[in-house]
C-alpha positions as CSV (number, residue, x, y, z in Angstrom):
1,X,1.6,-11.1,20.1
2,X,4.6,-9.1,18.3
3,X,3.0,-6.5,15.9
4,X,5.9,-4.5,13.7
5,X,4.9,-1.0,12.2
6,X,5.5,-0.1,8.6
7,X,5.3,3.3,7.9
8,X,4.9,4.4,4.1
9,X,5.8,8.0,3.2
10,X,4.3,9.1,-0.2
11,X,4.1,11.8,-2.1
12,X,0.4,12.0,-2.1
13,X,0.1,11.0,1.9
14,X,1.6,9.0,5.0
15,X,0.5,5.3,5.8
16,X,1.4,3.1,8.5
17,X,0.1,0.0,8.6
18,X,0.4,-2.9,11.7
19,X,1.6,-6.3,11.2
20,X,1.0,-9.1,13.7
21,X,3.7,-11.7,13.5
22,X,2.0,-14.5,14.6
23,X,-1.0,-14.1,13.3
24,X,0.9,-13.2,9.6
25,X,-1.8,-10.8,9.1
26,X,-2.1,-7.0,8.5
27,X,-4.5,-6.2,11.6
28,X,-4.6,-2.1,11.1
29,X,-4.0,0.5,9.3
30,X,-4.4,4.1,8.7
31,X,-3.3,7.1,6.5
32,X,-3.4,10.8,6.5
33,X,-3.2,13.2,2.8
34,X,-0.5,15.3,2.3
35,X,-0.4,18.4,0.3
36,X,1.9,19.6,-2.0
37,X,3.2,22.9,-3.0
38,X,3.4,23.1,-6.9
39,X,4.8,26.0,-9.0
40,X,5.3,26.8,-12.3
41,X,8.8,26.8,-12.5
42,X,8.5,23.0,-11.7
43,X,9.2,23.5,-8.2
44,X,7.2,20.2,-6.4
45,X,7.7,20.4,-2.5
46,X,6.8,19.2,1.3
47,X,7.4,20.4,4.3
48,X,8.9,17.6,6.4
49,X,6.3,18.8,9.9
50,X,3.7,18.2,7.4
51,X,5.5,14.2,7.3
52,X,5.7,14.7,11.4
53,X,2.5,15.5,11.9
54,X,0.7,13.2,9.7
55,X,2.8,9.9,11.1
56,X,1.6,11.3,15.0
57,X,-2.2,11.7,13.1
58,X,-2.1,7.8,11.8
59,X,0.1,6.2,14.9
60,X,-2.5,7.6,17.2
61,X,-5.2,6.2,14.8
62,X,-4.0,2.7,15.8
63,X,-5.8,1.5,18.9
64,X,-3.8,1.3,21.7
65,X,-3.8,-2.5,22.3
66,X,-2.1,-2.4,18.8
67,X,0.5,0.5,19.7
68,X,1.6,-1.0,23.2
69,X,2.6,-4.3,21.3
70,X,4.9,-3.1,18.8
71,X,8.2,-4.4,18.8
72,X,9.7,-2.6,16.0
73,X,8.9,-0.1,12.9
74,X,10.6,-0.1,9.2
75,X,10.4,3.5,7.3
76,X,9.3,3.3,3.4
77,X,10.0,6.5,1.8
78,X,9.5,8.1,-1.4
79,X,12.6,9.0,-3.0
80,X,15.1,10.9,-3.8
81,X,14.1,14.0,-1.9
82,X,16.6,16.5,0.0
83,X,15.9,17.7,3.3
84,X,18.4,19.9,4.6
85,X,18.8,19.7,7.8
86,X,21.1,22.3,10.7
87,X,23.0,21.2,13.4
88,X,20.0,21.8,16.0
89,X,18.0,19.1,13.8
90,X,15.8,22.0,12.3
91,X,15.0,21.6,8.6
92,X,16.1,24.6,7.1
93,X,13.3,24.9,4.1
94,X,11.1,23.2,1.9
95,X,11.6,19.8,0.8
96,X,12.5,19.4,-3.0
97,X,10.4,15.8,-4.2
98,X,11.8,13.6,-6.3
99,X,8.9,15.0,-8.7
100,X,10.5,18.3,-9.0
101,X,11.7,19.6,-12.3
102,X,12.9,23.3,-11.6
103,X,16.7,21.7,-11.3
104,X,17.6,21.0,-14.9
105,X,20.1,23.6,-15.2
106,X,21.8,22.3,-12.2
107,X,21.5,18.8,-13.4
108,X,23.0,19.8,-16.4
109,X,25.8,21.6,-14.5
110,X,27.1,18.5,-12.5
111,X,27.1,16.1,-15.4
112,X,29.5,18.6,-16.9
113,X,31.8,19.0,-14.2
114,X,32.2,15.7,-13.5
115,X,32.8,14.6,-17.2
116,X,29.5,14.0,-19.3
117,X,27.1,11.6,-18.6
118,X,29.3,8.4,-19.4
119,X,31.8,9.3,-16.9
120,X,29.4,10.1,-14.4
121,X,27.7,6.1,-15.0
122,X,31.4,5.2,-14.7
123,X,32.2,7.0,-11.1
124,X,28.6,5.7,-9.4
125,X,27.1,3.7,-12.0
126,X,24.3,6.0,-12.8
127,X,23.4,9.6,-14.8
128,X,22.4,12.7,-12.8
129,X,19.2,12.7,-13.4
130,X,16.8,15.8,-12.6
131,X,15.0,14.2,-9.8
132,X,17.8,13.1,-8.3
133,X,19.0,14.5,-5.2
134,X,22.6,16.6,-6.0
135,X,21.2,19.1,-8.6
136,X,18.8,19.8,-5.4
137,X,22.3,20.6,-2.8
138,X,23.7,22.3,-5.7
139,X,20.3,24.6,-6.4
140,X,20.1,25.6,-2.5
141,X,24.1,26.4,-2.7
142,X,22.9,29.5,-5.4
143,X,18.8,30.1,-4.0
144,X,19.4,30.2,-0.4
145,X,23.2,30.6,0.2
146,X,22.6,31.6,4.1
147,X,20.4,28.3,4.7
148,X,22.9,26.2,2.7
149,X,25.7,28.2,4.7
150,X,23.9,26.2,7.9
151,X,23.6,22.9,6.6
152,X,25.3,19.9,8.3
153,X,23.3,17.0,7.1
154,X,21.8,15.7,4.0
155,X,18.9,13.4,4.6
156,X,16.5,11.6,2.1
157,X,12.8,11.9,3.5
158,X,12.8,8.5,4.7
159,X,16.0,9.4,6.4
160,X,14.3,12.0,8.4
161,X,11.5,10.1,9.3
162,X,13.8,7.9,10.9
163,X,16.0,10.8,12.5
164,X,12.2,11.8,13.6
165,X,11.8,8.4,15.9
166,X,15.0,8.1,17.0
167,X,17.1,11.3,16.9
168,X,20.1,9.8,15.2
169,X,20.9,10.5,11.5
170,X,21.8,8.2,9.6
171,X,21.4,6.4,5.8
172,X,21.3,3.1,4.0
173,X,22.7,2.1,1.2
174,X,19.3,1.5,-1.0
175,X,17.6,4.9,-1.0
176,X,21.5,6.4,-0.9
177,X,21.6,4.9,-4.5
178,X,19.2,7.6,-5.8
179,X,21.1,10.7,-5.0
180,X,23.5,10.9,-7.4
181,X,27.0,10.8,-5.6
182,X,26.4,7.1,-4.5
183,X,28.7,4.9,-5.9
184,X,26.4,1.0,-6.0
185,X,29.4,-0.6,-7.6
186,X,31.5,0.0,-3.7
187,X,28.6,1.0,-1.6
188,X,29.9,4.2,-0.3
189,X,30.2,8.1,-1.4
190,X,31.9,9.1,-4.6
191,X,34.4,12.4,-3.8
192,X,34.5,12.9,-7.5
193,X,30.5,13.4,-7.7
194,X,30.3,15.5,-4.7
195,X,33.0,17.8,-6.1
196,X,30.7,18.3,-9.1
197,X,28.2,19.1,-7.0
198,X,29.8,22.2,-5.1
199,X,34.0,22.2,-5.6
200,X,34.2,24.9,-2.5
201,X,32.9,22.9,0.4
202,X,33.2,19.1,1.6
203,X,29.4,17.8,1.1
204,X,30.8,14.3,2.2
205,X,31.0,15.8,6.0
206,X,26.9,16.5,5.7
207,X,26.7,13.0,5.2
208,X,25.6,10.5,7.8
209,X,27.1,7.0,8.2
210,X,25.9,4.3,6.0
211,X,24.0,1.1,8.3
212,X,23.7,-2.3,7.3
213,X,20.0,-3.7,6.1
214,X,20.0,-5.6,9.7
215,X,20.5,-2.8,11.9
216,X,17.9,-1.5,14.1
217,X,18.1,1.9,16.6
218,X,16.5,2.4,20.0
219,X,13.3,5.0,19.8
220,X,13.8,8.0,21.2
221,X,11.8,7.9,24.5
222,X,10.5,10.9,24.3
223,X,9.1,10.1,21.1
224,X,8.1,6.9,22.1
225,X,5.9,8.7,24.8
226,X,4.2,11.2,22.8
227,X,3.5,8.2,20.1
228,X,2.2,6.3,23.3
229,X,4.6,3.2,21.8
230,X,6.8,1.3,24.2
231,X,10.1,2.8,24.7
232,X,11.3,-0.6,24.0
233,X,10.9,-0.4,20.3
234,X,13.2,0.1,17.6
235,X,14.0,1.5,14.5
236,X,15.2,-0.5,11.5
237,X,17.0,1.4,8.7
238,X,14.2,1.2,6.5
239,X,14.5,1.9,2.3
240,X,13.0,4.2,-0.5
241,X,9.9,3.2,-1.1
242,X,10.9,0.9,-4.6
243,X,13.2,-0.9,-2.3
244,X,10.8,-1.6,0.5
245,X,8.0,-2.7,-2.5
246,X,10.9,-5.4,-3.4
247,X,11.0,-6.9,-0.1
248,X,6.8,-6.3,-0.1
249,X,6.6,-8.3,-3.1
250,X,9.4,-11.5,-2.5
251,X,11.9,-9.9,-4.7
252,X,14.7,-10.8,-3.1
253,X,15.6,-14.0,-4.9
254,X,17.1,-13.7,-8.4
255,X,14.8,-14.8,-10.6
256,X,11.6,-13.1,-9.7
257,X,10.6,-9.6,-11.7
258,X,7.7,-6.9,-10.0
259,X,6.3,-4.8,-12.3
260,X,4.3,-2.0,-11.1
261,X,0.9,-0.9,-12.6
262,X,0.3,2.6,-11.5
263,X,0.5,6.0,-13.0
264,X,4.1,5.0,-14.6
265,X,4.9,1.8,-14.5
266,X,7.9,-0.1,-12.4
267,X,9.7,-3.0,-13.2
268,X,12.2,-3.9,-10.6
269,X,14.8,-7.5,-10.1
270,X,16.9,-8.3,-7.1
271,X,20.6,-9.7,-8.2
272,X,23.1,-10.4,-6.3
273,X,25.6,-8.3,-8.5
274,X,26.1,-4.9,-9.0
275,X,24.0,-4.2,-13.2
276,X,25.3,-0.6,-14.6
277,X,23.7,0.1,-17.8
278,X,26.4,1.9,-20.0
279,X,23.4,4.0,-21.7
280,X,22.0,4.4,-18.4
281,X,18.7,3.2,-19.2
282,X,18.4,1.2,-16.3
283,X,18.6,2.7,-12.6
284,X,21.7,0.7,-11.0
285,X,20.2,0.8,-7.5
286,X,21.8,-1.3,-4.4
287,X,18.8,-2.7,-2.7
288,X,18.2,-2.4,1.5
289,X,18.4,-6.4,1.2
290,X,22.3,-5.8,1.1
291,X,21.8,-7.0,-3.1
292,X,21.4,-5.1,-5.6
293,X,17.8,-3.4,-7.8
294,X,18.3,-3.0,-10.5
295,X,15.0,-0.7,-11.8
296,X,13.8,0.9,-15.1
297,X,10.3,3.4,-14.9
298,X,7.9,4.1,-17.9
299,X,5.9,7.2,-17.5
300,X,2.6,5.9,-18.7
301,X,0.8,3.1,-17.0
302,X,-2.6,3.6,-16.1
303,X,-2.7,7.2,-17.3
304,X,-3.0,5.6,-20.6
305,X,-6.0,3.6,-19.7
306,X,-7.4,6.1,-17.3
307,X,-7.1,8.6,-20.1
308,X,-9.9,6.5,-22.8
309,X,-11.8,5.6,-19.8
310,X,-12.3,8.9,-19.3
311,X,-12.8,10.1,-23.0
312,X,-15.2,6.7,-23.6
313,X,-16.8,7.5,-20.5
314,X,-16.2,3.8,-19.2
315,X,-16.8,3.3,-15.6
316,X,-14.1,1.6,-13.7
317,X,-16.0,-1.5,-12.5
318,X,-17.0,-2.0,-15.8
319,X,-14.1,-2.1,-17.4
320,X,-12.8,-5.8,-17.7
321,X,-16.5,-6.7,-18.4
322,X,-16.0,-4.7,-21.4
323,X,-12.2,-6.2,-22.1
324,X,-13.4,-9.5,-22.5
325,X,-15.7,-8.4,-25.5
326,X,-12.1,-7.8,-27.3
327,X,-9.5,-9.9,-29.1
328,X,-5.5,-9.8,-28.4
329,X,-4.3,-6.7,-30.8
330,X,-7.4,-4.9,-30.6
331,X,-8.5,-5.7,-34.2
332,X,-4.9,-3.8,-35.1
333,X,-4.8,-0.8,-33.2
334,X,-1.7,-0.2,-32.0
335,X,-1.0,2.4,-29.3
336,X,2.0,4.1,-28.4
337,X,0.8,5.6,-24.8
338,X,3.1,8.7,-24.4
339,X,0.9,10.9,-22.5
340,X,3.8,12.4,-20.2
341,X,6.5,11.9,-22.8
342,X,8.5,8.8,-21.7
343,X,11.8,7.9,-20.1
344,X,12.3,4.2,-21.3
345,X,12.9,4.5,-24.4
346,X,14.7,8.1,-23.4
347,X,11.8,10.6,-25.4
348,X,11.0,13.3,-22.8
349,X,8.8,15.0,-25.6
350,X,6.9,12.4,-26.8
351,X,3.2,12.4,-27.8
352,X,1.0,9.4,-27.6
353,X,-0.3,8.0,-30.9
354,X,-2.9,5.8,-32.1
355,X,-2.9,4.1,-34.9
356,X,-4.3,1.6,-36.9
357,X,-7.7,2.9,-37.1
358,X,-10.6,2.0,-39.3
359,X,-14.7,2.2,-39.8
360,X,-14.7,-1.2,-38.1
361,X,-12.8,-1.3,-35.2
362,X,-12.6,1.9,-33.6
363,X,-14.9,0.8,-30.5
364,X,-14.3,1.9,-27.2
365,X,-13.5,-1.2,-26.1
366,X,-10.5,-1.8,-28.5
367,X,-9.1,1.5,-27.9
368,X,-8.9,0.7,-24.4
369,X,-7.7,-2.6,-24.8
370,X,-4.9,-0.8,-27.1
371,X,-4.0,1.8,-24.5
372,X,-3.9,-1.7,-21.7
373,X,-1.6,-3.1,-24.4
374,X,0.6,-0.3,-25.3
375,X,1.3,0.4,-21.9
376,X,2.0,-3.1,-21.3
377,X,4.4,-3.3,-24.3
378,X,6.3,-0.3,-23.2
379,X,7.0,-2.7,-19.9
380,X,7.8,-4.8,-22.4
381,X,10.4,-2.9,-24.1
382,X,12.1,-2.3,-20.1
383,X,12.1,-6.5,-19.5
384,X,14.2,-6.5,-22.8
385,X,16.5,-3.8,-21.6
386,X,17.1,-6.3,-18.6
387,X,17.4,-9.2,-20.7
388,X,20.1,-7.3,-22.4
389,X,22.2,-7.5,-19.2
390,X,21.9,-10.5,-18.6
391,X,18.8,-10.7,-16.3
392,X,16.8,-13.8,-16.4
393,X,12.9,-14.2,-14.8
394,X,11.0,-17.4,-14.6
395,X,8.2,-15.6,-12.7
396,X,6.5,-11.6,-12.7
397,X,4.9,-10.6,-9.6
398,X,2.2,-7.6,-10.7
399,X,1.3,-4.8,-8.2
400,X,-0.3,-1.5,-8.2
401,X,-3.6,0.0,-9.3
402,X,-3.8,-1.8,-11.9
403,X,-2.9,-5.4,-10.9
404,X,-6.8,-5.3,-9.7
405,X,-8.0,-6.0,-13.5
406,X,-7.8,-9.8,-14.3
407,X,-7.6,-8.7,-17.9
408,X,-4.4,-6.8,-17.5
409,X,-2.8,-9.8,-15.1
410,X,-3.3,-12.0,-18.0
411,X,-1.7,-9.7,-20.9
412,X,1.5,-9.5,-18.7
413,X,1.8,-13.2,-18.4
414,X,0.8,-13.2,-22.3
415,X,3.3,-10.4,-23.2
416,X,6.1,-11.5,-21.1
417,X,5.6,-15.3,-21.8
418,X,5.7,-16.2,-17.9
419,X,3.7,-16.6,-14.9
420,X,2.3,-13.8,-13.1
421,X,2.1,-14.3,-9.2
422,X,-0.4,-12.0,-7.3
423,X,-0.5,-10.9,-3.6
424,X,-2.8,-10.9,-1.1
425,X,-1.9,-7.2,0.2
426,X,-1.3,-4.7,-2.2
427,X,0.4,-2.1,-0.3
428,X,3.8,-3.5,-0.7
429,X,6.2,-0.4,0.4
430,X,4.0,-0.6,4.1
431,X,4.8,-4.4,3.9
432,X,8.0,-4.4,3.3
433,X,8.9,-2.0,6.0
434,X,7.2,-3.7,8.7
435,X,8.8,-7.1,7.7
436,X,12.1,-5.3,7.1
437,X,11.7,-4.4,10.7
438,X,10.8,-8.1,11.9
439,X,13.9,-9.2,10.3
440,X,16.1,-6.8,11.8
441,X,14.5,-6.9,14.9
442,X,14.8,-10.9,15.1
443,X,18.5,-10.8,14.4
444,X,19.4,-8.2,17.1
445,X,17.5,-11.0,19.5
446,X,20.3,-13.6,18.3
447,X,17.1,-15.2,15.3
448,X,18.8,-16.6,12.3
449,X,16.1,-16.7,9.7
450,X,17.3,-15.1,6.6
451,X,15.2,-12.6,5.3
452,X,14.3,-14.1,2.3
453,X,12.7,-17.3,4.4
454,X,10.6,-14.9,6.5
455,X,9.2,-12.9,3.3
456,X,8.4,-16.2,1.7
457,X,6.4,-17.2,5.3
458,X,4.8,-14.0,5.4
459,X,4.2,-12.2,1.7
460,X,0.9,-14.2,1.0
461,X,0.2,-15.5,-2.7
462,X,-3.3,-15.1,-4.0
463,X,-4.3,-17.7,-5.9
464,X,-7.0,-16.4,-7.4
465,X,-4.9,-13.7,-8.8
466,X,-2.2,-15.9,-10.3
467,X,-2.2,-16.9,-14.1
468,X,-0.3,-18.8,-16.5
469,X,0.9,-17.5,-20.1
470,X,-1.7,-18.7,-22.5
471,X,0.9,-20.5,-24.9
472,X,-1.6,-18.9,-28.4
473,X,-1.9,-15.7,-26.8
474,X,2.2,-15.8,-26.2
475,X,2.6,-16.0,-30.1
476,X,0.5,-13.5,-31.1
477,X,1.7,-11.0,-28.8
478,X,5.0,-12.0,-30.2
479,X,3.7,-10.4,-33.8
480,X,2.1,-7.7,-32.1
481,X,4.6,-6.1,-29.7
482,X,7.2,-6.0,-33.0
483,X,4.5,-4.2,-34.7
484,X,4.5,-1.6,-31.8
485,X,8.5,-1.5,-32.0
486,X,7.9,-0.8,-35.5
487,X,5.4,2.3,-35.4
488,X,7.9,3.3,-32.5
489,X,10.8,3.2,-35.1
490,X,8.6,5.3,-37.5
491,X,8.0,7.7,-35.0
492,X,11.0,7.9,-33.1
493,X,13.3,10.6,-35.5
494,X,9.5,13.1,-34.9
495,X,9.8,12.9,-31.6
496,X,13.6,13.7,-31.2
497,X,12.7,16.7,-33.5
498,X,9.9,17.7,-30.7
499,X,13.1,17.7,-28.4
500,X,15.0,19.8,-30.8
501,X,12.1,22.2,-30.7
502,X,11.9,21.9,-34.5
């Protein structure tokens, strides 16, 4: 039997999880921690042999009847990262995360000599955000100009991973997306952007060449050896970790929404067109389906809810017991959930806020209810952004942390007025690796299945975790959510004079 390895490089640690074709079943997995180096200038980094290491720690995990079948790997990778990387294939420092904040100025620097922000959307179709890759390059150019004097490639972390297993370097069009010289409108590197970055030196000849979503690349045997993995395997071109998390959750059909319930919260559409947001609200990713993602975050998912838990001293289990002791809108609190300010709608300084509080129905229970709602309505408020363009859903396929409470399944369906589809696996990114990696692997054997078919055969629906809008709930919510979006109104000219620093 074929199994297919999906490897899932995080920011918090490394998974790789084993796929048996035939048997259309995850048979193991395993997963190593990661630390990460913090400081308070905002720095948030890796070192890439910590990545090295940990992979060799959870491949040898796998038992060996596992390892000696696989056929082929896919690489999930958290994104946006930049690991510098010398002609010799050493990395020449730490790894700046897509989590790290000390690049503002340099941010701020590019968008400027490019044009603004508006003409930076125009040349790639996105901002220059601060965890984006270029205001990393340009921030080694000026902290370590004798490193950056020996760079010769750019990678993305799941671009080394893959450099790791096969000694090639190389890139794909998805996770390319994220770095901030990508143009997604023509699929290839933007000159203009990459001036802006540094106007004395040609950044485009650090970059590798751009492979198709199909194309796979022999292991390198003397990795395959010390991994104890055939040296018949290969290597597909894998994907940042949203993009891998589309293919993990059958978004790859127009149509179908995934919205992430973790610590932010994700919300994520194939299309089969290039969708640039003039106010750049939305991130105008390609996908590594050869489509397009478009993708819009919200800073505050389960934080919000994890944050009354904890204050209410509510145990985890015991939370949608508690849930179903409340009524849609809480008894009229309303929560805006702006723990970590929020990105969509564009308030970096926002607070949260609760409001609507009386003698009668400020219960735990309500308040988290109102936290599960507010964060819910600020997905909400990112499905109307999409709508906006011209993006149409008919179903919403929930993931994350907390796609595990039926409670919160439900309000989705309620809020977004359509059906929510659950999975049977969870760990989409590691999914959608190893099935990227079938796919690709298949074709280079002459198959003809499109991709789309196989995910369809192999991405398992849970019943039991589906549910349909409940058609009184949908009007009510209706009401509710325009009260949010109007204590947001209220609100909104404060928080811009947080940003102000008034």
């Amino acid at each position: 039997m074929s199994i297919v390895l999906g490897i899932d490089l995080g920011t918090q640690g490394l998974k790789v999880a084993a796929y048996d074709l035939e048997r259309r079943s995850m048979v193991e997995q395993s997963s190593s921690a990661l630390e990460l180096i913090s400081r308070d200038d905002g720095s948030r980094e890796q070192l890439a042999s910590w990545w090295v290491d940990a992979l060799r720690s959870c491949v040898a995990a796998l038992s060996s009847d596992v390892r000696r079948r696989v056929r082929a790997i896919g690489v999930s990778g958290q994104q946006h990262g930049f690991v510098p990387v010398g002609r010799d294939g050493d990395v020449l420092g730490p790894v700046k995360l897509w989590c790290d904040t000390s690049t503002i100025v340099e941010c701020e620097e590019i968008t400027a000599a490019a044009g603004g922000e508006r003409r930076c959307i125009e040349l790639t179709g996105n901002p220059v955000l601060p965890g984006y890759t270029a205001s990393k390059v340009r921030w080694m150019a000026r902290a370590d100009a004798a490193a950056y004097a020996r760079l010769t490639t750019i990678l993305l972390p799941h671009d080394y991973i893959n450099f790791h297993l096969t000694g090639e370097r190389f890139m794909e069009c998805g996770d390319a997306s994220g770095t901030g010289w990508f143009d997604v409108r023509q699929r290839r590197w933007n000159p203009q952007m990459l001036a802006a970055i540094d106007s004395r030196r040609d950044l485009s000849a650090c970059l590798p060449p751009l492979l198709g979503s199909g194309s796979v690349v022999p292991i390198s045997g003397a990795v395959a050896d010390r991994l104890d993995l055939p040296r018949s395997a290969v290597v597909s071109v894998g994907g940042g970790d949203n993009m891998m998390a589309a293919i993990g959750t059958r978004n790859v059909k127009e149509g179908r929404l995934t919205v992430s319930l973790g610590t932010s919260g994700t919300l994520f559409a194939y299309a089969s067109r290039p969708v640039v947001d003039a106010q750049g609200r939305v991130a105008a990713f390609c996908s590594s389906t050869d489509g397009w993602l478009p993708l819009i975050c919200t800073m505050n998912c389960t934080v919000a809810t994890e944050q009354i838990r904890r204050i209410a001293n509510i145990a985890l289990p015991d939370t949608d017991r508690l849930l179903e002791r409340t009524s849609v809108g809480a008894e009229g609190i309303v929560t805006l959930p702006f723990y970590n300010g929020e990105r969509t709608p564009n308030l970096p300084k926002a607070k949260a806020a609760v409001l609507g509080l009386d003698m009668r129905n400020a219960t735990p229970a309500n308040l988290l209810r109102s936290a599960m709602e507010g964060a819910t309505f600020a997905l909400r408020h990112g499905r109307d952004v999409f709508s906006e363009l011209d993006l149409k859903f008919d179903t919403v396929c929930v993931t994350g942390g907390g796609a595990a409470s039926r409670v919160w399944r439900q309000m989705v369906a309620d809020v977004f007025g359509i059906p929510v589809v659950g999975l049977r696996y969870q760990e989409s990114a590691a999914l959608g690796a190893a099935l990227q990696a079938a796919h690709a692997y298949q074709q280079s054997r002459g198959g003809n299945q499109s991709l789309a078919d196989l995910i369809d055969e192999h991405v398992a629906i849970d019943p039991a975790q589906c549910c349909e809008p409940d058609p009184e709930n949908v009007r009510r919510y209706t009401g509710i959510y325009g009260s949010y979006q109007n204590h947001l109104d209220r609100l909104r000219p404060y928080y811009i004079q947080l940003e102000r620093g008034a």
